[in-house]
C-alpha positions in Angstrom: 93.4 146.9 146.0 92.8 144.6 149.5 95.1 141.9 150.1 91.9 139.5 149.2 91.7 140.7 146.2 95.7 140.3 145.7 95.9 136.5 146.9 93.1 136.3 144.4 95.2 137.0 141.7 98.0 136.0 143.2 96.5 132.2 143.1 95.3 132.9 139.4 98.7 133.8 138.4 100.7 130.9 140.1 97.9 128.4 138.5 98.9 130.1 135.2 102.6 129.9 135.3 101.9 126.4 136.1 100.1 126.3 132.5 103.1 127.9 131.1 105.9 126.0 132.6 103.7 122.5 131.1 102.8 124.4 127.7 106.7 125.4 127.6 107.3 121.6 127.8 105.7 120.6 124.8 106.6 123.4 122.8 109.9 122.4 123.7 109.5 119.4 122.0 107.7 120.6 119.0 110.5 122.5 118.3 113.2 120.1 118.5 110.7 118.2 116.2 110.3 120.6 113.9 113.9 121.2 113.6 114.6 117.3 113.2 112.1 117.1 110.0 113.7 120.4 108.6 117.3 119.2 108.7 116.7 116.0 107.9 115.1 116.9 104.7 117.7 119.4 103.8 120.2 116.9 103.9 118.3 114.6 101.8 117.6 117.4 99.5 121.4 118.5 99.7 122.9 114.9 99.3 120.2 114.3 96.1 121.2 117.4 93.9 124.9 116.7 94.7 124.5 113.1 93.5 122.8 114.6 90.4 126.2 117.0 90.4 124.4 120.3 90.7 126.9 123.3 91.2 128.1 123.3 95.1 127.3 127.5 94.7 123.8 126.5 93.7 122.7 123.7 95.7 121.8 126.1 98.9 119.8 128.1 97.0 118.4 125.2 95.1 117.3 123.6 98.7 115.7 126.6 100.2 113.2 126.8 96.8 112.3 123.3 97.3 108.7 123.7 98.4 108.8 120.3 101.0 111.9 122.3 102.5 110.5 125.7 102.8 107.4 124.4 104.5 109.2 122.5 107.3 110.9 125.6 107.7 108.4 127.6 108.0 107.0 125.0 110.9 109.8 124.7 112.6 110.4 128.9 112.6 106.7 128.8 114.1 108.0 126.3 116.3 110.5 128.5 117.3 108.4 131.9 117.8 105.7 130.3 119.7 108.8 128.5 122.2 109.8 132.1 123.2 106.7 133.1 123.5 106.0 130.9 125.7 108.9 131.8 127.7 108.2 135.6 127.3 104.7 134.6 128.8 105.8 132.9 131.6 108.5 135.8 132.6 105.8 138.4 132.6 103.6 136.1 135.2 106.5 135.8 137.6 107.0 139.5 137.2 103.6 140.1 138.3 103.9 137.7 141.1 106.7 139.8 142.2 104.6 143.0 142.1 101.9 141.2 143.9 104.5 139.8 146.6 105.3 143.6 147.0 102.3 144.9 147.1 100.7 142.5 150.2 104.6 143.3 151.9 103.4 147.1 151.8 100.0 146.4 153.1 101.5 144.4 155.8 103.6 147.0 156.3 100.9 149.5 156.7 99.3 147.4 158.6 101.8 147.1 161.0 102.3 150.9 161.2 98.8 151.3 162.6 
C-alpha cells in the first residue's frame, strides 16, 4: 500500500473515532438513563408489594415478573451492550491508527534506506 493511500485511511479513521468518541457520549447518557427508569421503578414496585406485605423471599422474584420492570430492564441491558460496543469500536480504530502510524514509519524508513 503507498503512503497516499495510508493517509487516506488514516484521515478516514481519525474522522471516525471522532464519530465514536461523540456517539460514546450519548450512549453514555442513555445508559445512565436507562438505568435511572429501571431502578426507580423497581423501587416503586419493591416499596408497593411490601406495603401490600408480600413475603420479603418473594418480593424480588415478584419485581423481576412485573412486565413494566422487565422491559426497562431489558432497555437499560441494551443500553448497556451498545455503551461497550461503542467503546470496543472505538478501541479497534485507534488500533488501526497504530498500524497505520507503523506502516508510513516503515515506508519512511525504506525510504530513507534508499
Amino acid at each position: 500500500m503507498k503512503s497516499e493511500g495510508i493517509m487516506g485511511n488514516l484521515s478516514s479513521c481519525i474522522a471516525a473515532l471522532n464519530k465514536g468518541n461523540m456517539e460514546l457520549k450519548k450512549l453514555a447518557l442513555k445508559k445512565a438513563q436507562t438505568e435511572k427508569s429501571y431502578r426507580i421503578k423497581k423501587t416503586q414496585e419493591i416499596l408497593k408489594l411490601k406495603e401490600e406485605k408480600y413475603p420479603a423471599t418473594l418480593i424480588i422474584e415478584i419485581v423481576k415478573g412485573n412486565e413494566e420492570v422487565a422491559e426497562l430492564r431489558l432497555q437499560r441491558d441494551v443500553a448497556e451492550s451498545a455503551y461497550y460496543n461503542c467503546i470496543s469500536s472505538i478501541e479497534n480504530l485507534r488500533l488501526e491508527i497504530e498500524s497505520m502510524k507503523s506502516k508510513m514509519n516503515l515506508i519512511r524508513a525504506e525510504i530513507n534506506n534508499w
